[in-house]
C-alpha positions, 0 to 999 in steps of 0.5 A: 500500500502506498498509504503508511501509517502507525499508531498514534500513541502518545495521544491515544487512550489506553482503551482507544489503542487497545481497540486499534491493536484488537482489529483487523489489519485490513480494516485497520487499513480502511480506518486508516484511510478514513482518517487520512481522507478527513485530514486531507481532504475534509471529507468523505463518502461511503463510496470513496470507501467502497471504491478503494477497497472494493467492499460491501455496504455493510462492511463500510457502515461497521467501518464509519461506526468503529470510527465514530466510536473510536474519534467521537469528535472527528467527523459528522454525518450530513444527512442532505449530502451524504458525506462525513465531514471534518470537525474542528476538532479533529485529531488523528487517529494515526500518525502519517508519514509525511513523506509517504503521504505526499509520495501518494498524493504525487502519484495516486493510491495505487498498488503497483497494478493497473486500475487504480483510481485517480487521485483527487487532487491535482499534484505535479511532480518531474517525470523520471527520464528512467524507468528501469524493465520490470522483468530485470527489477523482478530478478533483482528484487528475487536475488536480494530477497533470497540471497542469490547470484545472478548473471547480467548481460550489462553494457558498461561506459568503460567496458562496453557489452558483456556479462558479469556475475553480481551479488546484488543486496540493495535497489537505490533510487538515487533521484535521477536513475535506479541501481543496485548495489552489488558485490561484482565479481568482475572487478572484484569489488561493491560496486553501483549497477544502473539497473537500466543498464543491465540487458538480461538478468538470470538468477542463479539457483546453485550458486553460493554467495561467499561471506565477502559478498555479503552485505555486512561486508559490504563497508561504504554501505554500512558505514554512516557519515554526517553531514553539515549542509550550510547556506552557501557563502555567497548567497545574499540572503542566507537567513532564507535558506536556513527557514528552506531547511530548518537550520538550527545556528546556520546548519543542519546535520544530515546523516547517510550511507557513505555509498550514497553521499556523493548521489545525495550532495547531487541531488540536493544541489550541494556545493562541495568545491573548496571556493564555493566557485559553482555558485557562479554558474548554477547558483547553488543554495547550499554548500558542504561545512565539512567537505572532511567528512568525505575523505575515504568516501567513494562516492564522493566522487559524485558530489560537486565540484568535490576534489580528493586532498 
């Protein structure tokens, strides 16, 4: 589901939450849709419930019951309209995670299949430039899941065409392209596989992934770095990027994978020159506190304007 939710404990009753946690997970999931469309949209109908989830009548009236009974001063009947609608005082009965929340209102409600309804609010969002073969994301998401070695026919920018055997562990969506990271017996080394690269993809079923192989030992993975994000020195106007990013003292602290710091610095449009000089031709907002936090970063290549010491 594209909808996330958990529980609202802080602000819960004991019995409120004991109810919660005695249901079902798929009414649980349609209480949970109730809530999220009252917050978001400041109504709802039998039908919106009845569409989404594809149920009957009386299972929607136990539904919209259980509700009432559960946040008495969320929502009210207009018997002309048909429609419960949002009170002033409404407090949720579930915690949404914003990012998910949005994600859904971006791209619909929809599960991954074909037939989903359409979102009622208008929301724009960049097209990727790269959607990645499901029948390659479908081996790579059973290689991850199961442990396995897969062989690729992969074209390289370096090495061109030819087939590798990879121990894949981790799908990355780096904000501009997909990949995966995979432990790559060609180079003998963890390395970034694009999957839109990767031409055919076989699952090897007899094949024994070695400890080196692993996740765990997989270092820039699992090793987290911080860092200091500041506005960039030769913005005029500083005090606005820091309410953009809710600085605390002129910085936020952000941690990550050191094997994804350099995607990240590049997503976020960081500049990571010693001189700040890409500020003069892109017109960069923020800028790398600590560029030191990058030394024995592999990644960091990626970052801009970013030169090893």
């Amino acid at each position: 589901m594209t909808l996330h939710h958990d529980d609202h404990a802080s602000a819960l009753s004991a019995e409120v939450k004991q109810k919660l946690d005695a249901i079902g997970s798929a009414q649980r999931e349609r209480l949970a849709f109730i809530d999220f469309a009252l917050y978001f949209f400041g109504e709802l109908t039998r039908k919106d419930l009845i569409d989404r989830f594809a149920v009957g009548h009386a299972a929607t009236t136990r539904d919209l019951a259980l509700y009432k009974e559960l946040a008495p001063d969320n929502l009210k009947l207009d018997m002309r309209s048909k429609k419960y609608y949002k009170q002033p005082g409404f407090s949720p009965l579930f915690t949404l995670d914003l990012k998910k929340t949005l994600a859904t209102i971006s791209l619909g409600y929809g599960d991954g299949f074909a037939g989903h309804h359409d979102f009622p609010i208008n929301c724009e969002s960049p097209d990727s430039l790269t959607v990645p073969k499901t029948p390659i994301m479908a081996v790579l998401c059973e290689a991850i899941y199961r442990n396995k070695l897969i062989e690729i026919e992969y074209v390289s920018t370096s090495s061109g065409k030819g087939k590798r055997v990879i121990a894949p562990h981790s799908l990355v969506d780096s904000g501009n392209r997909w990949h995966v990271r995979s432990f790559d017996r060609k180079n003998n080394q963890f390395m970034d596989v694009v999957c839109n690269r990767i031409e055919s993809a076989v699952l090897l079923e007899d094949d024994v992934l070695s400890n080196h192989e692993s996740i765990e030992a997989d270092r820039q993975w699992q090793k987290y770095i911080e860092l200091e994000l500041i506005p960039h020195p030769k913005q005029e106007n500083p005090k606005a990027i820091e309410l953009d990013y809710e600085m605390k003292n002129g910085m936020v602290a952000v941690e990550v994978r050191a094997a994804l710091a350099g995607y990240l610095l590049r997503k976020w449009e960081v500049d990571c020159s010693e001189d700040g000089k890409l500020h003069e031709y892109v017109g960069y907002q923020l800028a790398l506190g600590n560029p030191q936090a990058l030394y024995q970063v592999t990644s960091a290549m990626l970052a801009p304007g970013y030169k090893a010491p």
